[in-house]
Backbone of each chain as ProteinMPNN parsed JSONL, in Angstrom:
{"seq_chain_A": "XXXXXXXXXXXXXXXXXXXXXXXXXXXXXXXXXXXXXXXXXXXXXXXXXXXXXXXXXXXXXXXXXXXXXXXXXXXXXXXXXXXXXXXXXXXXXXXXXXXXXXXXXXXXXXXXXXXXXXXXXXXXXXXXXXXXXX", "coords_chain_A": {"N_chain_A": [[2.394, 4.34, 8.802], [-0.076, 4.993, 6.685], [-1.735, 5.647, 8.826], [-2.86, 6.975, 12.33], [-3.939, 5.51, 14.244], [-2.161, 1.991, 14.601], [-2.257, -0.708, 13.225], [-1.821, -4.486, 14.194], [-0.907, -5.541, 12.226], [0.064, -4.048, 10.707], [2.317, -2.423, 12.183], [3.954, -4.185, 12.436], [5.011, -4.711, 9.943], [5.978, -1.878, 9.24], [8.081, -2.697, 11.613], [9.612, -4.483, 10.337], [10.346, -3.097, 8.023], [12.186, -1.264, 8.828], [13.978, -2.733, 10.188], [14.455, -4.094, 7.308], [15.726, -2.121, 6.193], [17.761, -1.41, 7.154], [19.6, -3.033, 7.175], [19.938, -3.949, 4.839], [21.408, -1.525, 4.036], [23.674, -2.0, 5.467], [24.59, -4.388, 4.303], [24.941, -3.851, 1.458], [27.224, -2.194, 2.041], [29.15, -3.731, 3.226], [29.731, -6.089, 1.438], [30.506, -4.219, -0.809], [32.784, -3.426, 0.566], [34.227, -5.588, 1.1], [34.479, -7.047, -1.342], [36.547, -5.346, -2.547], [38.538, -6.06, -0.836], [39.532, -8.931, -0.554], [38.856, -9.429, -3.001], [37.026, -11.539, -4.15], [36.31, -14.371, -5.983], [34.85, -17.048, -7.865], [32.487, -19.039, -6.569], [32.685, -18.149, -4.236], [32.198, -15.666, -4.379], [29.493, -15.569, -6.009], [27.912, -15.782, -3.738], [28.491, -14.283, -1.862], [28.075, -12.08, -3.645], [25.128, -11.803, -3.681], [24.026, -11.487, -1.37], [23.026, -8.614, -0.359], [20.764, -8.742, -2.178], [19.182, -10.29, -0.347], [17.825, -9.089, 2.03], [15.642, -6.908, 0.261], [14.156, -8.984, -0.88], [13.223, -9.98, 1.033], [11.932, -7.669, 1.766], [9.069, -7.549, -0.027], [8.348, -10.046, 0.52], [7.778, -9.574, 3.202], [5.425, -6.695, 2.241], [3.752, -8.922, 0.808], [2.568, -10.492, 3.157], [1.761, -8.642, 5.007], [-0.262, -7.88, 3.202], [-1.878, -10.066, 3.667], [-2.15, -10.159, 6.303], [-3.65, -7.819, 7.38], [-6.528, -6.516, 8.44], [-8.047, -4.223, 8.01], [-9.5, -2.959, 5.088], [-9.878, -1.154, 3.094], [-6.954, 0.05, 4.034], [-5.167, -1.604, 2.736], [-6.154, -1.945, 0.243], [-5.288, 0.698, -0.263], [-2.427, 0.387, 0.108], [-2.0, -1.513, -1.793], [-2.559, 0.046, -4.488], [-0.319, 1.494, -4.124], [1.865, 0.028, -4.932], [0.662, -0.726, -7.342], [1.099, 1.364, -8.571], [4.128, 2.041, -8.288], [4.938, -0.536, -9.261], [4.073, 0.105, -11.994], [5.378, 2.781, -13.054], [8.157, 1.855, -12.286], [8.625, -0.113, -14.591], [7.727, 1.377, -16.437], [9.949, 3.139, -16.342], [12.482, 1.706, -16.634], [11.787, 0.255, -19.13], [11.992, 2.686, -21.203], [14.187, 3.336, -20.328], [15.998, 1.497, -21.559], [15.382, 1.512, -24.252], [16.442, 3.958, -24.685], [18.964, 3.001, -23.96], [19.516, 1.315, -26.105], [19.615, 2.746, -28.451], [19.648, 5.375, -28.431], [22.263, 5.496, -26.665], [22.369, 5.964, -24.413], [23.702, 6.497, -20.651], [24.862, 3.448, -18.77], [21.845, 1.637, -17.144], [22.435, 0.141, -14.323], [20.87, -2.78, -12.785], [20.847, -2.693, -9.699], [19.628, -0.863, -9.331], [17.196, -1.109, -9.832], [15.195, -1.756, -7.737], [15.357, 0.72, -5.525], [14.501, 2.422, -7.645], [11.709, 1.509, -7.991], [11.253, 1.801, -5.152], [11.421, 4.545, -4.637], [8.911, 5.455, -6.56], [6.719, 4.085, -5.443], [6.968, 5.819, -3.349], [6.269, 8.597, -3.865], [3.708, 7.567, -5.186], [2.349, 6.658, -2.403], [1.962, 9.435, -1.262], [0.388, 10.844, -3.247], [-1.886, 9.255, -3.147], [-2.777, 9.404, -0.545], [-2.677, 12.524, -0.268], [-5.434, 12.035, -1.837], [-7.154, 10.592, -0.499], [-6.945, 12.18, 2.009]], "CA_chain_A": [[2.561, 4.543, 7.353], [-0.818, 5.473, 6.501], [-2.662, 5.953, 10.045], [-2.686, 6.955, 13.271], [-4.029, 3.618, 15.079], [-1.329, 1.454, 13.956], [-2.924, -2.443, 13.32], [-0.52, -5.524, 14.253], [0.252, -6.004, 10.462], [1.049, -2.326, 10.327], [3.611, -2.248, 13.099], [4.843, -5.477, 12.022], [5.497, -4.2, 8.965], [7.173, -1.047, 9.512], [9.258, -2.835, 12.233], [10.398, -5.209, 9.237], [11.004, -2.268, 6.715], [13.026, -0.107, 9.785], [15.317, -3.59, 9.869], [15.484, -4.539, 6.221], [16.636, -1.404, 5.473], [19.429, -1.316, 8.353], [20.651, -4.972, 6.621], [20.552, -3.211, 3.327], [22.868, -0.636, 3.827], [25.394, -2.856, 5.911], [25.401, -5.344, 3.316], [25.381, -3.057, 0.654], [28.241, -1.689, 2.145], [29.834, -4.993, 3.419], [29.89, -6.683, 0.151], [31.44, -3.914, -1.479], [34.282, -3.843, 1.062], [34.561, -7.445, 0.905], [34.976, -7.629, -2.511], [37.712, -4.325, -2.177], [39.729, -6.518, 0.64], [39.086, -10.159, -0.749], [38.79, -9.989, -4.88], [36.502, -13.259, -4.219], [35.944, -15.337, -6.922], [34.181, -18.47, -8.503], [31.367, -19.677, -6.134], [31.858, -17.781, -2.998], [31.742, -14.407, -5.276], [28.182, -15.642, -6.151], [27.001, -16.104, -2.777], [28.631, -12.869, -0.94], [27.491, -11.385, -4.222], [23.535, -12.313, -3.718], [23.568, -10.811, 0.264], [22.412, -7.219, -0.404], [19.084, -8.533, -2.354], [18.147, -10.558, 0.404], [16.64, -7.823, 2.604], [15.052, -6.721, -0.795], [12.861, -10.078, -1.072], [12.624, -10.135, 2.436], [10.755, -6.079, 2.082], [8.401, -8.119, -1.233], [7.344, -10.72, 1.037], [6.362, -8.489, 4.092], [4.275, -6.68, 1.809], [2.591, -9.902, 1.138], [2.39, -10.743, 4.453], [1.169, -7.295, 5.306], [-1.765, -7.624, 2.354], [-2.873, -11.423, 3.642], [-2.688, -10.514, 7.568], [-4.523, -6.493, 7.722], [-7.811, -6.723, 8.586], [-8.345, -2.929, 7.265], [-9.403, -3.653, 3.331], [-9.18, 0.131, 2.964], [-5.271, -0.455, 4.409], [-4.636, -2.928, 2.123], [-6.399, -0.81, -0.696], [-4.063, 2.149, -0.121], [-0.838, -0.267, -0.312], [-2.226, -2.432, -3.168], [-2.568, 1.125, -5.295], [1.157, 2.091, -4.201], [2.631, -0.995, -5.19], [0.646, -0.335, -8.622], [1.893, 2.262, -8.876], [5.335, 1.831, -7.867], [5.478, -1.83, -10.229], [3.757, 0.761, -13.513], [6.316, 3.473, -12.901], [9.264, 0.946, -12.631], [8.409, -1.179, -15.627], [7.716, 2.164, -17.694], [10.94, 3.907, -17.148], [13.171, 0.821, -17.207], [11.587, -0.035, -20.592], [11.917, 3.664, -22.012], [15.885, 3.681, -20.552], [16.35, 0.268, -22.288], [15.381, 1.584, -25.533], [17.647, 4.78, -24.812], [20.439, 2.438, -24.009], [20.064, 0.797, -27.119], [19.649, 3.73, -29.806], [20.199, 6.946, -28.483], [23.462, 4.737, -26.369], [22.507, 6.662, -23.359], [24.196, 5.527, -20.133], [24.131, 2.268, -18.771], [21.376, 1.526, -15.869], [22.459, -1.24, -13.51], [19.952, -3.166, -12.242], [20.668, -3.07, -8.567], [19.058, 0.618, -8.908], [15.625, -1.156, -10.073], [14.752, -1.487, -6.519], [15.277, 1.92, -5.436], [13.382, 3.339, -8.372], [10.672, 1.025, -7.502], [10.559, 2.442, -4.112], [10.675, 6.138, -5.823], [7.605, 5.474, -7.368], [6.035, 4.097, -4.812], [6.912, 7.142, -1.884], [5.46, 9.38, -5.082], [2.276, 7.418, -5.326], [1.878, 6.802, -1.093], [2.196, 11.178, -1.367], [-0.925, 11.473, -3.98], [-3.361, 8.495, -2.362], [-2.527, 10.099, 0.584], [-3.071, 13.474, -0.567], [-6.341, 12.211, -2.268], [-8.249, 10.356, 0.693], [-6.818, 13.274, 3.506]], "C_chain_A": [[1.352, 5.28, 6.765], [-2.081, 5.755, 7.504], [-2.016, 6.141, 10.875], [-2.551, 5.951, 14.076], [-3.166, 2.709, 13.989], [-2.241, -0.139, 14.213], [-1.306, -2.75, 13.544], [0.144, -5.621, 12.892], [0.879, -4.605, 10.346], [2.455, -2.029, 11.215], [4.61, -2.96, 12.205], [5.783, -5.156, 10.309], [6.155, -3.034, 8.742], [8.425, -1.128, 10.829], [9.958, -3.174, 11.38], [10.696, -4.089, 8.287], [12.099, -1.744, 7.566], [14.278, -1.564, 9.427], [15.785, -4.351, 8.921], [16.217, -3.363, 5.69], [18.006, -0.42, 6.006], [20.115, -2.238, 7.381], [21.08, -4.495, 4.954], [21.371, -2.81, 2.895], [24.004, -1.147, 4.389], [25.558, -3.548, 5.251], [25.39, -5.311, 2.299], [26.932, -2.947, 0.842], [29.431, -2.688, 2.466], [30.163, -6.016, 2.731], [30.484, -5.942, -0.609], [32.624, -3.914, -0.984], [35.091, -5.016, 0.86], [35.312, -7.701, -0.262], [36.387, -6.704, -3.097], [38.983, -5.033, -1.894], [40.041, -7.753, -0.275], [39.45, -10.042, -2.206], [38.234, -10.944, -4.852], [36.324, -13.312, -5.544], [35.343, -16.432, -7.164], [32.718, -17.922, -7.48], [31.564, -18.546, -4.497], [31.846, -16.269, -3.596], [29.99, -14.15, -5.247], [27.171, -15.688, -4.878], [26.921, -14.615, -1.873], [27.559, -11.637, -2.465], [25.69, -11.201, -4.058], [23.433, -11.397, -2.306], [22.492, -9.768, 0.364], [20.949, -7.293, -0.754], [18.547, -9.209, -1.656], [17.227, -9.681, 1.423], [15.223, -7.074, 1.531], [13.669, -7.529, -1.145], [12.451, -9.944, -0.127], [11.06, -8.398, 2.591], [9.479, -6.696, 0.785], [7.907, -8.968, -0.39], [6.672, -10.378, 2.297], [4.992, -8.021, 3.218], [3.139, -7.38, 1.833], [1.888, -10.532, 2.578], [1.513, -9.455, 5.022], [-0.756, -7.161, 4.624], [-2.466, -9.149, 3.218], [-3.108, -10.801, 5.5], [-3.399, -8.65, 7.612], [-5.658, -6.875, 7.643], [-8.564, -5.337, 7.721], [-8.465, -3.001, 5.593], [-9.173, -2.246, 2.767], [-7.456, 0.176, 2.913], [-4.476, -0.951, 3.334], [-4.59, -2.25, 0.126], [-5.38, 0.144, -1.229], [-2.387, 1.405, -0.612], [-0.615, -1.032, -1.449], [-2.242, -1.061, -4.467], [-1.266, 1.58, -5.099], [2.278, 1.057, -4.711], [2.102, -0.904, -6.532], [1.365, 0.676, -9.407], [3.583, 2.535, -9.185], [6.008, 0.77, -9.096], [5.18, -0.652, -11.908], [5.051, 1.834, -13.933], [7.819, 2.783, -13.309], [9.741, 0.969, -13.64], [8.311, 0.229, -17.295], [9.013, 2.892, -17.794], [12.101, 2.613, -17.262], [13.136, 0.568, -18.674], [12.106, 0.972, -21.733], [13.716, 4.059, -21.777], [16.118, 2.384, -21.317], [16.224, 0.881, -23.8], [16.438, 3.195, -25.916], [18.53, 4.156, -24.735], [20.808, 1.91, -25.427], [20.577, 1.666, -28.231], [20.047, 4.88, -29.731], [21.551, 6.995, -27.522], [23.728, 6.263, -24.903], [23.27, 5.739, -21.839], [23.957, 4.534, -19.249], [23.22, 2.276, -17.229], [21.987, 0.21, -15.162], [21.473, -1.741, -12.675], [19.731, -3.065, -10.916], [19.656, -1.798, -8.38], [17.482, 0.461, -8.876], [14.737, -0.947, -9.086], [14.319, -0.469, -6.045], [14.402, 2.622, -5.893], [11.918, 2.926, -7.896], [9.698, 1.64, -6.27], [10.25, 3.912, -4.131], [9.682, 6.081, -5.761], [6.957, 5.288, -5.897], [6.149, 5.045, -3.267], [6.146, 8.508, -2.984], [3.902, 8.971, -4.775], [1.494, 7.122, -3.864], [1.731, 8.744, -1.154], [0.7, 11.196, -1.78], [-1.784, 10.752, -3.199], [-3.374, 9.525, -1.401], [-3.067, 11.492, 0.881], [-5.321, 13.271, -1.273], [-7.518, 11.779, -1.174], [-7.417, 11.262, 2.435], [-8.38, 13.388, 4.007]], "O_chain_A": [[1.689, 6.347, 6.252], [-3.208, 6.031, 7.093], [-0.826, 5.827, 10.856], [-1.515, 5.499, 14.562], [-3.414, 2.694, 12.783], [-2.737, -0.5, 15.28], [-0.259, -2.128, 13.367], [1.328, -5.738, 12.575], [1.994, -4.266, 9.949], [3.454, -1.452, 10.786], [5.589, -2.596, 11.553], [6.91, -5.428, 9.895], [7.065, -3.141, 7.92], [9.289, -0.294, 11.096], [11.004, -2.543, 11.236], [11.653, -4.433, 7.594], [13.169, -1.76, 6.957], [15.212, -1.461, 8.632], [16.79, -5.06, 8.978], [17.151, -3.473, 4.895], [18.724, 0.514, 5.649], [21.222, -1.984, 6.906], [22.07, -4.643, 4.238], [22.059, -3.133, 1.927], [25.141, -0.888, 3.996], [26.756, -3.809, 5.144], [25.701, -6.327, 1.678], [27.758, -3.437, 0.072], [30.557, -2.478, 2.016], [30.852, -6.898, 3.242], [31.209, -6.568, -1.383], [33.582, -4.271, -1.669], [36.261, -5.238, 0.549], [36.379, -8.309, -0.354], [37.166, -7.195, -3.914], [40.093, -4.834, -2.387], [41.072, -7.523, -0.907], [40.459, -10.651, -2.561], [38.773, -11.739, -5.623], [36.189, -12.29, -6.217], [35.357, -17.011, -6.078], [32.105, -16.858, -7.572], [30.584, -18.279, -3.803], [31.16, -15.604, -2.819], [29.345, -13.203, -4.796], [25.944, -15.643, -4.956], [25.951, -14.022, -1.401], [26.708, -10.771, -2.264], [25.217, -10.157, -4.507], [22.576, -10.515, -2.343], [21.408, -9.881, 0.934], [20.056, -6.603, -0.262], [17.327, -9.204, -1.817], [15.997, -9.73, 1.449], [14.106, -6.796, 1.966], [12.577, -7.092, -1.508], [11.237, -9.747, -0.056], [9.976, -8.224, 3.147], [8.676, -5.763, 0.768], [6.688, -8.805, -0.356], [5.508, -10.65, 2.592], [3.887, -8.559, 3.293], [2.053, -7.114, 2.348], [0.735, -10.93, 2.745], [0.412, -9.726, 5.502], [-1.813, -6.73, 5.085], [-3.693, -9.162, 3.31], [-4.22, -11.011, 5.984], [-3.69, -8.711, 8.806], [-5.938, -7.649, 6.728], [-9.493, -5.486, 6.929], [-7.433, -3.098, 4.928], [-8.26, -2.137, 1.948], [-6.822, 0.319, 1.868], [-3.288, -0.703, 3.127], [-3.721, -2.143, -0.739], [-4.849, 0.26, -2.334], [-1.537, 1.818, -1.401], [0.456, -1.247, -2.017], [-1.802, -1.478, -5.539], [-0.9, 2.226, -6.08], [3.46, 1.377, -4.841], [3.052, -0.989, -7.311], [1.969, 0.721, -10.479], [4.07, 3.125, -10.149], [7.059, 0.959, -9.708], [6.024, -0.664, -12.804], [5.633, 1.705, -15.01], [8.476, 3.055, -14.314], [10.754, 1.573, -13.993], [8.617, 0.125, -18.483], [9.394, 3.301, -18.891], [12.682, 2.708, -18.344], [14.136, 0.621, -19.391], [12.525, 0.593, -22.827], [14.411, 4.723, -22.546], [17.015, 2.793, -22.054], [17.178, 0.614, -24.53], [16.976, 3.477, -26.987], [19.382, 4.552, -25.531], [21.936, 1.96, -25.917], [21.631, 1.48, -28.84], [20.667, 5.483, -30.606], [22.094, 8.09, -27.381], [24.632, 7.045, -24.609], [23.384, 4.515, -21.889], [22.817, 4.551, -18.785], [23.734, 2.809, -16.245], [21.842, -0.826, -15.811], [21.2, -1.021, -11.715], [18.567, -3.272, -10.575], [18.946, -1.73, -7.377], [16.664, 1.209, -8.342], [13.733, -0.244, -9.203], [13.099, -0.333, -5.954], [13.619, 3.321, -5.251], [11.086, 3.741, -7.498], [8.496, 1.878, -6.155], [9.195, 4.438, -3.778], [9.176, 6.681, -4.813], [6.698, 6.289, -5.229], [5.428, 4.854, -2.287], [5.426, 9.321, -2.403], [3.058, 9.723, -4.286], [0.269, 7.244, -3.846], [0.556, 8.847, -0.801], [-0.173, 11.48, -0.96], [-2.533, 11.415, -2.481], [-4.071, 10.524, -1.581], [-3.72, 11.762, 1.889], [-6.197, 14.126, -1.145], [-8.553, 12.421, -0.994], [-7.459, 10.86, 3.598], [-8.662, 14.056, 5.002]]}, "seq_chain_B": "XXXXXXXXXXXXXXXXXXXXXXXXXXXXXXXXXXXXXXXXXXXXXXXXXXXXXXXXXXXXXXXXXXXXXXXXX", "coords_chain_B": {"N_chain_B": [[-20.793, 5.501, -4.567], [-23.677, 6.518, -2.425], [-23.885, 7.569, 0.908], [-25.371, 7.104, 4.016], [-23.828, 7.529, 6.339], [-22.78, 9.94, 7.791], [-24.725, 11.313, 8.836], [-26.312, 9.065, 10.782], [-23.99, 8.293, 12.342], [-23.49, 11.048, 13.219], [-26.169, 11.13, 14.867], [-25.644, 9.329, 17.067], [-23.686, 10.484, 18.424], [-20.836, 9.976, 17.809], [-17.593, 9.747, 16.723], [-15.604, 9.928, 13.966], [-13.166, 8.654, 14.759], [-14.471, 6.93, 16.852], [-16.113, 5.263, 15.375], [-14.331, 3.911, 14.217], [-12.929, 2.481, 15.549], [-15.018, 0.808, 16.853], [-15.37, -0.548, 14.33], [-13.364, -1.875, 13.852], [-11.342, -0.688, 11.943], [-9.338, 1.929, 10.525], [-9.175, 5.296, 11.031], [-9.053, 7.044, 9.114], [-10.142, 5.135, 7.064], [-12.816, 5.087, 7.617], [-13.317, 7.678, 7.125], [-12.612, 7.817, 4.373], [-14.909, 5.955, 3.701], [-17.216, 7.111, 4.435], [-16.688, 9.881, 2.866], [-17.305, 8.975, 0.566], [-15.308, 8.194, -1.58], [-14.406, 5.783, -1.016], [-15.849, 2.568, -1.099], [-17.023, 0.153, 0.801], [-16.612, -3.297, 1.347], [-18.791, -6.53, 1.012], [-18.639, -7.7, 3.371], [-18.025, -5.738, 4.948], [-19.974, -3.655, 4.883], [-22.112, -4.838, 5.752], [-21.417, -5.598, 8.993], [-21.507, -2.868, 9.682], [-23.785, -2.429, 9.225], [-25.486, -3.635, 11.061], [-24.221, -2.562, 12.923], [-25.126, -0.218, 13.389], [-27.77, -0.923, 13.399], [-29.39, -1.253, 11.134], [-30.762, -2.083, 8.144], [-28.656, -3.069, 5.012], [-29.402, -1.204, 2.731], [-30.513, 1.054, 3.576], [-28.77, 2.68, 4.745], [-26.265, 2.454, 3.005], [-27.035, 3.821, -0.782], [-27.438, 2.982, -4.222], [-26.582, 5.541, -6.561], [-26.743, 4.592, -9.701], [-29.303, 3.154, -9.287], [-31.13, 4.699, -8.459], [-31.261, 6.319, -10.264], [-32.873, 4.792, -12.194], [-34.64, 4.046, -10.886], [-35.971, 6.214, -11.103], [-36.685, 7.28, -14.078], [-37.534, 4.565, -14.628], [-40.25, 5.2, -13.195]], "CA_chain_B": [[-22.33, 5.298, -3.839], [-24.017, 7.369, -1.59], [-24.273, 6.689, 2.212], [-25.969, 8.059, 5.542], [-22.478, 7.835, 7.622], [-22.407, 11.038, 8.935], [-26.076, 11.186, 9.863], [-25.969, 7.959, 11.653], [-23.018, 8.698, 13.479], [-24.409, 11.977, 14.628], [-27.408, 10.582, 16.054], [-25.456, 8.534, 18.329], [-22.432, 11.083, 18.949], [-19.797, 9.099, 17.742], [-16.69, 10.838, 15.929], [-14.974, 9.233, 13.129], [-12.572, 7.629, 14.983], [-15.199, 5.768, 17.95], [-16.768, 4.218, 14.606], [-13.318, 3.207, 13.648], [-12.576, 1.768, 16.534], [-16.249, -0.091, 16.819], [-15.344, -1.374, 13.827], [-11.665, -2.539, 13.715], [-10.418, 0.172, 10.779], [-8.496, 3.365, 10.818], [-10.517, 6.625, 10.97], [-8.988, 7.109, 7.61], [-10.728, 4.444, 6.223], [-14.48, 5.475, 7.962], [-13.351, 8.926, 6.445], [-12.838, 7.477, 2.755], [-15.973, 5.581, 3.089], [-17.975, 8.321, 4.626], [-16.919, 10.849, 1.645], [-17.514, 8.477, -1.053], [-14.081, 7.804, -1.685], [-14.289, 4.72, -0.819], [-16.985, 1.433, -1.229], [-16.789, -0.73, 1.383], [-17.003, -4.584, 1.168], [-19.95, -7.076, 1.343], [-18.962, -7.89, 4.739], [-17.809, -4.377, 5.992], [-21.229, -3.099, 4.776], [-23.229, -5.839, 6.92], [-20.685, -4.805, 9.783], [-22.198, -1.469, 9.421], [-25.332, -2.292, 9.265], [-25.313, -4.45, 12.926], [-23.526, -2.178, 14.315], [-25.969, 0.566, 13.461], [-29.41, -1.516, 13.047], [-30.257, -0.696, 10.204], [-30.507, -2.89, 6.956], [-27.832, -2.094, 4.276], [-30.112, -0.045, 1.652], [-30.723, 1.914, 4.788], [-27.214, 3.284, 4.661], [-26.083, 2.827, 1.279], [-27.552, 4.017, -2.251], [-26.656, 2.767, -5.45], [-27.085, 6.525, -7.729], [-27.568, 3.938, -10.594], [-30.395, 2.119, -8.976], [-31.937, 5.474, -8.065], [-32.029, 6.76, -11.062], [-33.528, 3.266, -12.981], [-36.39, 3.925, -10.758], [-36.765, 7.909, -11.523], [-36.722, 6.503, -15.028], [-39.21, 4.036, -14.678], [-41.616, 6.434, -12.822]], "C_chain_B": [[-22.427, 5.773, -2.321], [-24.205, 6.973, 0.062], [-24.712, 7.952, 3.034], [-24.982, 8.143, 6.859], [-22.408, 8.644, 8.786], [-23.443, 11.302, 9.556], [-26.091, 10.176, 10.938], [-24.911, 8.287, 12.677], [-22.995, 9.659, 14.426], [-25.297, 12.128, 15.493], [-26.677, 9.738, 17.272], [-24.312, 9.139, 18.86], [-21.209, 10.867, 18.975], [-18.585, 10.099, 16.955], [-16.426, 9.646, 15.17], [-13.621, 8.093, 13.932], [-12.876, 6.636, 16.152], [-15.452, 5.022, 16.948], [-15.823, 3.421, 13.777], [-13.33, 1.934, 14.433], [-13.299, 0.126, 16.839], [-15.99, -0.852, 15.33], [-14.112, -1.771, 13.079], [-11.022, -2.011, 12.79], [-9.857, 1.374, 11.375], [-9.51, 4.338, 10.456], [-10.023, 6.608, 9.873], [-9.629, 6.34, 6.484], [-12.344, 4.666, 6.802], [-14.065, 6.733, 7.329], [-13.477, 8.634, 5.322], [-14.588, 6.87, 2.303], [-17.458, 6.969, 3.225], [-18.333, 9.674, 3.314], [-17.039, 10.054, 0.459], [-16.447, 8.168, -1.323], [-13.765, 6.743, -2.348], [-15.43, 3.612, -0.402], [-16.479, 0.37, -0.183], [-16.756, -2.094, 0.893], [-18.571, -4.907, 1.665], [-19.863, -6.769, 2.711], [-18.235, -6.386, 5.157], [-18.975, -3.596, 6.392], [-22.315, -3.292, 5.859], [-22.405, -5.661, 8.061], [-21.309, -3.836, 10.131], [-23.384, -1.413, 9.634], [-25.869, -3.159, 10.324], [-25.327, -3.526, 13.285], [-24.894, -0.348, 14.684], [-27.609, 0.398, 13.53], [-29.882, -1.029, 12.146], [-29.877, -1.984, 9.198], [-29.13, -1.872, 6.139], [-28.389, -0.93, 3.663], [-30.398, 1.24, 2.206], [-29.808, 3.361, 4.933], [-26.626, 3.267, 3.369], [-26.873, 2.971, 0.277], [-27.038, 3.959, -2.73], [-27.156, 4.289, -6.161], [-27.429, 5.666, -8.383], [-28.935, 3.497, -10.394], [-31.553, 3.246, -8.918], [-32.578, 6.303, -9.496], [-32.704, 5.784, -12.216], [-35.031, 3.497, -12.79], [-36.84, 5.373, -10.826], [-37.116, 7.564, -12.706], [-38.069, 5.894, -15.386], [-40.599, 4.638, -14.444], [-41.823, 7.243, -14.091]], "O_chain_B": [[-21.671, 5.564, -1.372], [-24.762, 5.898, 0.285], [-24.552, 9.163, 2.888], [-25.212, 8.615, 7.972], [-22.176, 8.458, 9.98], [-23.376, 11.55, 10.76], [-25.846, 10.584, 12.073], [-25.209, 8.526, 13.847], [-22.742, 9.627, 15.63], [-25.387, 12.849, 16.486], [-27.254, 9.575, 18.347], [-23.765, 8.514, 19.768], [-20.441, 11.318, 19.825], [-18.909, 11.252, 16.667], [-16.842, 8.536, 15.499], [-13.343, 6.952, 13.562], [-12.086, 5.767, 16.521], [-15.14, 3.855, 17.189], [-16.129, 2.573, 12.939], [-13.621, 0.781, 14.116], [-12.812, -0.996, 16.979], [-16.561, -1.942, 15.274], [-14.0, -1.936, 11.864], [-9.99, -2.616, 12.5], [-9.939, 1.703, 12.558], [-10.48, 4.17, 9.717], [-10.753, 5.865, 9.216], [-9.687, 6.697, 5.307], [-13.133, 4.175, 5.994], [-15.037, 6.912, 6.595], [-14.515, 9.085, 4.837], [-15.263, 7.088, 1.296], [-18.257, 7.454, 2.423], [-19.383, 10.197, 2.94], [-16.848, 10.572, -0.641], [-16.721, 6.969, -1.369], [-13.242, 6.52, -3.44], [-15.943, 3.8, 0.702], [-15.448, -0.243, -0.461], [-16.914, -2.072, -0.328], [-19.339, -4.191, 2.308], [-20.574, -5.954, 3.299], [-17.969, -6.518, 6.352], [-19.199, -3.052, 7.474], [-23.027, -2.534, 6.517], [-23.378, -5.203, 8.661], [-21.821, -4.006, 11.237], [-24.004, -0.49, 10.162], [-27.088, -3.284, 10.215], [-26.254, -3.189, 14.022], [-25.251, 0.252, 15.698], [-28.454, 1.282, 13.668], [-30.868, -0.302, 12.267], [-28.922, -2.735, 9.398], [-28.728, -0.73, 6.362], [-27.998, 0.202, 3.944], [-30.516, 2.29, 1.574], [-30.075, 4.545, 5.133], [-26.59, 4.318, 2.729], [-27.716, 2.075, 0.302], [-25.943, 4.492, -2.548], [-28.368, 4.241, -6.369], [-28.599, 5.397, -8.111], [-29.701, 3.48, -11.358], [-32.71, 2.959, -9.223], [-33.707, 6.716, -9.759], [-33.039, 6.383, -13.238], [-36.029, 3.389, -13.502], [-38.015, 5.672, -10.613], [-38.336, 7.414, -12.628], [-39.084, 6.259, -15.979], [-41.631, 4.625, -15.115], [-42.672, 8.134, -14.123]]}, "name": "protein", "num_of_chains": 2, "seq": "XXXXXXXXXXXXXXXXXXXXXXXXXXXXXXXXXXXXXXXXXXXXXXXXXXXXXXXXXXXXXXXXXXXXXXXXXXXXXXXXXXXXXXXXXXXXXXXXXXXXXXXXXXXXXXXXXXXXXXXXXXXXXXXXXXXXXXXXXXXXXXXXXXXXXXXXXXXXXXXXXXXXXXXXXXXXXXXXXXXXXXXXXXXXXXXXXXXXXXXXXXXXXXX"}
């Protein structure tokens, strides 16, 4: 991700991103079929519905896992500034489409996209660090 | 804050990524600290300063501190 010599937390952590974001897209895609085939309802709605953001928490607590086990404080540095980045970015255009949704009745965001943008931002702000300590 | 990195390292022939190695980071991170970039920690500093014998002050300068005592003079 950001070196050559890969540390144990660094592997470990882009093994876990390579297979939450296999589980993502199959149960992205396996929850919308589901609910296509099925029409679930009540209580098991809520549960097939929930699937897709578990890989999601699961890529939020690597991170953490990633920041408590790197020995590299530089490493840690670099990912703690892309995750600023990534959470400032977010939080500023969510806020600025929220107040278009309300007044200027632009159209609607759905939340599942927050993620995504999130990670936007932060492949943007891994680019500049990146670019700035070359 | 200023350091003697690349001197040090050339006295003993080392490249950026033996002094990684010697000291458990990514050459990218002896490169950040090397150009200023990047401030190490307490303990990365004292790390550094083992591994090279030298005291810290040896290897790092605070600019502020330096110029306190042009100042004073």
């Amino acid at each position: 991700m950001f070196c050559t010599i890969k540390s144990p937390a660094r592997r470990r952590l882009i093994r876990s991103s390579l297979i939450g974001a296999a589980l993502l897209v199959l149960l992205a895609v396996g929850v919308a079929e589901s609910f296509r085939f099925w029409h679930l309802k009540g209580l098991p709605a809520y549960v097939v519905a929930v699937l897709p953001a578990l890989p999601i928490l699961w890529f939020i607590v690597e991170w953490g896992r990633f920041l408590a086990a790197e020995k590299d404080e530089f490493q840690r540095n670099l990912l703690v500034q892309c995750l600023l980045w990534g959470t400032g970015g977010t939080l500023a255009t969510t806020t600025i489409w929220g107040y278009l949704e309300d007044y200027a009745h632009a159209p609607h965001l759905n939340l599942i996209f927050v993620f995504p943008l999130f990670c936007i931002f932060m492949a943007i702000a891994k680019f500049l660090v990146q670019l700035r300590y070359r | 804050m200023k350091n003697r990195l690349k001197v040090l390292r050339a006295e003993r022939d080392w490249s950026q990524g033996d002094l990684a190695q010697r000291l458990e980071v990514s050459r990218q991170s002896v490169n950040a600290i090397e150009t200023g970039k990047f401030d190490p920690s307490l303990p990365l500093a004292f790390k550094l300063a083992r591994l090279f014998e030298r005291p810290i002050e040896e290897i790092f300068s605070d600019e502020e501190g330096t110029k306190d005592v042009v100042t004073r003079d």
